[in-house]
C-alpha angles and dihedrals in degrees: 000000000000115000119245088192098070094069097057126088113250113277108271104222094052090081083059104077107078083054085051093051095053090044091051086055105062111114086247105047129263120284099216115202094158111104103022104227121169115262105176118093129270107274104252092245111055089047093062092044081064097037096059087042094060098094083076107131105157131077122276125233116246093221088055129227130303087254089055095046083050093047089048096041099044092046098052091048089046098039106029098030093237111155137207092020110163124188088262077069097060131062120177108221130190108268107321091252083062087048096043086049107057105019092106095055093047080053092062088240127155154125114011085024119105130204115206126211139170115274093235099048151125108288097240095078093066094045094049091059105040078045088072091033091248116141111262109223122195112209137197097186114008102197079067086064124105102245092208107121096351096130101168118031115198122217120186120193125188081026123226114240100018106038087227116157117204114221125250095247094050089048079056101050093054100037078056092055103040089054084048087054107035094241114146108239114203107181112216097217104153088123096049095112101056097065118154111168106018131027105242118222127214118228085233088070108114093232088058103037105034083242089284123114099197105143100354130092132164135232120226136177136192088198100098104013078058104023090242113133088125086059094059091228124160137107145189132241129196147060107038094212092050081047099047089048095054079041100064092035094051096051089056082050091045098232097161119159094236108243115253098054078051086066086040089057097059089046088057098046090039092060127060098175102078091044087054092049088043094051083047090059098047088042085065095040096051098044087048085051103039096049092047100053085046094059087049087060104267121143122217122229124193099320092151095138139002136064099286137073109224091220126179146178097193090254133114101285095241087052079052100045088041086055097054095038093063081058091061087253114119119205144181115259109225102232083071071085102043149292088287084060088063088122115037135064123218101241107195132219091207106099128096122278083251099055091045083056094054097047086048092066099042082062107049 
C-alpha cells in the first residue's frame, strides 16, 4: 500500500507540544490561545433541538432534510443578501475541514491540475491538494496566476490566520476573472460573521456575484458563530450544478451530517441572539487581549475580523512562541500558515474570560 501520507506536509501541530509543555508549567496553568477552539458552552437552545432529535435511528439523507434546506436557504438570503437561493444551492456538509480536504478529490482532480490558495492560509488547502496529487499553488493576487490547468481557486475572507477581509469590489474583481477564465472559485467565508473592523462580504452577494452563482460557492460553518465544532456543523451554497455533482459523490461516500445535529443546525440559523451575545464575548476578549500585548511590544497586523489577533515582534515566530510560553500563553507560529507567516504568531480569541484575564496580566 503506498502511503498517502508521505506526500503531505507533518502535521503542524505536532512541533507544538514542547511549547506546550513549558506553558503548562507555569504555577498558574497555561492560557492556550493556539488552536482557537471554541470554550464557551453550547447555546440552550441548540442543545434541546438535538436533544429532541436524539431518537433518531435511521440513516440520514446527504443532501439533509427539507427543515435543514429551509434553514440554509433562508439564512444565506437573510445574512449574506443572496437572492433567489433554492434547496438545489445548498448542500450541508460534515464539518467544512472535511469539506476543504477532500473537495479536490470529489472534484475528480489530479495530477497536471493545480489548486490555488492564498500564501498566508489554513493549512488544508494545501493537503487537500497534494491528497489528489494535484500541484498546490500559493497565490498574492490571483488574478496574476496562469489559468492553464487551475482548475479550484480558494478565497478566504475573513482570512484565518490574519483576520484580513478582502473588499467587495476586490471579491468582484476575482470572481470576474475566475468566470473569464473557467476557474472554480470556493469562498472560504466560516469567520463572516465576526467582522470588527470591517463588515465582510460573501461572494454570493448580488453586488459581487451579478446575482448569478455560475462557478462560485461559499464555504460556512456553525462551528465558531455556535460554538459547535464539536457538533460538525457546517454547509455550502452556491452553483447548483458544483453542488449536485458533490451531491451525488458524496451519497455513494456516505457522508451524510447525523440527524440529529441536522435538527441542531436549524436551531442555530434560525436564532441571531446567541451569535450576538457570542460576538460580545469575543469583542471583550479581543480588545483585553489586543491592548495588553500592545503594551508588551507586539505589533498588530490586519486582524479586522476572525477569531485571531496576526501579532508580531518582529522576531522569528518560534523565538516568539518560546517567549510567551515561558509566560505560561501558548500560541500559533506563523509559518503553520506558510513560509510568509515566518514572523508572526497566531494569537486566538477562543479562551475563557478567566484565562484572557490571566494572559493579560502576564503580560502586563
Amino acid at each position: 500500500m503506498s502511503a498517502v501520507s508521505s506526500r503531505l506536509p507533518v502535521f503542524p501541530w505536532d512541533k507544538l507540544e514542547p511549547y506546550k509543555a513549558t506553558a503548562a508549567a507555569h504555577p498558574d496553568g497555561i492560557v492556550d490561545l493556539s488552536v482557537g477552539t471554541p470554550v464557551d458552552p453550547v447555546p440552550a437552545l441548540i442543545q434541546r433541538a438535538l436533544v429532541e432529535a436524539a431518537d433518531s435511528p435511521g440513516y440520514p439523507t446527504v443532501w439533509g432534510t427539507p427543515a435543514l434546506r429551509d434553514a440554509l436557504t433562508g439564512w444565506v438570503e437573510r445574512r449574506l443578501g443572496a437572492r433567489g437561493v433554492t434547496h438545489a444551492n445548498v448542500l450541508p456538509v460534515v464539518g467544512s475541514k472535511e469539506l476543504v480536504a477532500w473537495l479536490p478529490t470529489q472534484l475528480g482532480l489530479g495530477a497536471g491540475d493545480r489548486v490555488a490558495f492564498p500564501r498566508l492560509a489554513y493549512p488544508t488547502y494545501e493537503v487537500g491538494a497534494r491528497l489528489c496529487g494535484a500541484e498546490p499553488v500559493p497565490y498574492d493576487d490571483p488574478t496574476q496566476l496562469d489559468p492553464a490547468g487551475l482548475k479550484l481557486l480558494w478565497l478566504n475572507s475573513p482570512s484565518n490566520p490574519t483576520g484580513a477581509v478582502l473588499a467587495p469590489e476586490e471579491l468582484t474583481r476575482i470572481v470576474a476573472w475566475a468566470r473569464e477564465h473557467g476557474v472554480l472559485l470556493f469562498s472560504d467565508e466560516c469567520y463572516l460573521e465576526l467582522g470588527w473592523e470591517a463588515e465582510p462580504v460573501s461572494v454570493l452577494h448580488p453586488d459581487v456575484c451579478g446575482g448569478s452563482y455560475d462557478g462560485i460557492v461559499a464555504v460556512h460553518s456553525l462551528s465558531k458563530r455556535s460554538n459547535l465544532a464539536g457538533y460538525r456543523a457546517a454547509f455550502l451554497a452556491g452553483d447548483q450544478a458544483v453542488l449536485g455533482e458533490l451531491l451525488k459523490i458524496r451519497k455513494h461516500g456516505g457522508m451524510m451530517t447525523p440527524a440529529p445535529v441536522q435538527a441542531a443546525t436549524v436551531a442555530a440559523l434560525g436564532d441571531d441572539t446567541h451569535v450576538r451575545e457570542q460576538r460580545e464575548r469575543y469583542a471583550a476578549r479581543r480588545s483585553a487581549l489586543r491592548a495588553a500585548l500592545e503594551a508588551h511590544g507586539f505589533r498588530i497586523d490586519h486582524s479586522e475580523a476572525s477569531l485571531y489577533l496576526w501579532s508580531t515582534r518582529d522576531e522569528p515566530c518560534w523565538d516568539t512562541v518560546a517567549h510567551l510560553a515561558e509566560l505560561g500563553i501558548l500560541v500559533a507560529p506563523g509559518d503553520f500558515y506558510g513560509p510568509a507567516g515566518e514572523r508572526h504568531v497566531r494569537v486566538a480569541l477562543t479562551a475563557t474570560d478567566e484565562r484572557v484575564e490571566a494572559a493579560v496580566k502576564r503580560l502586563g
